[in-house]
N, C-alpha and C positions, 0 to 999 in steps of 0.2 A: 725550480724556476721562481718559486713563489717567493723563499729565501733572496734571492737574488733583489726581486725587486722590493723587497722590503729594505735591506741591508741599501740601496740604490737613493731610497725615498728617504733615508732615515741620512745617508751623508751630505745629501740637497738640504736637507731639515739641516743640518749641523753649518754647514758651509753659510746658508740664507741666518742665522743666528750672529755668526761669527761678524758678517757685514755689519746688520744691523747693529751690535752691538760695541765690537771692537774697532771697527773701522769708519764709522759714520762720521763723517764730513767733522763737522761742528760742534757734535754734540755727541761724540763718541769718545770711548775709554782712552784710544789714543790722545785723542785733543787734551782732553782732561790734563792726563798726565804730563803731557809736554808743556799746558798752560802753568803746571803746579812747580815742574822742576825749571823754568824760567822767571819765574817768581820768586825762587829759593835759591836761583843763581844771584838774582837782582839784594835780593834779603843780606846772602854773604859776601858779594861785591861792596855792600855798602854800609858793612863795618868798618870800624876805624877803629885802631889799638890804642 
């Protein structure tokens, strides 16, 4: 039983990470990355041969 809610507490613990971190609004890794690769669309659009 003890297992149990250890392994319980510990995927709350991982999932409340994964929010914070990956998923935050404005100021999460998502954003980041999507800020970074619309900036680098913007960068290679506006090359000129």
């Amino acid at each position: 039983m003890r297992n149990i809610l250890i392994t319980v507490m510990m995927l709350i613990v991982v999932a409340l990470l994964f929010t914070s971190i990956i998923n935050d609004g404005s100021t999460g890794m998502r954003r980041n990355i999507s800020n970074h690769g619309t900036q680098a669309n913007t960068d290679i659009t506006a090359l000129r041969p």
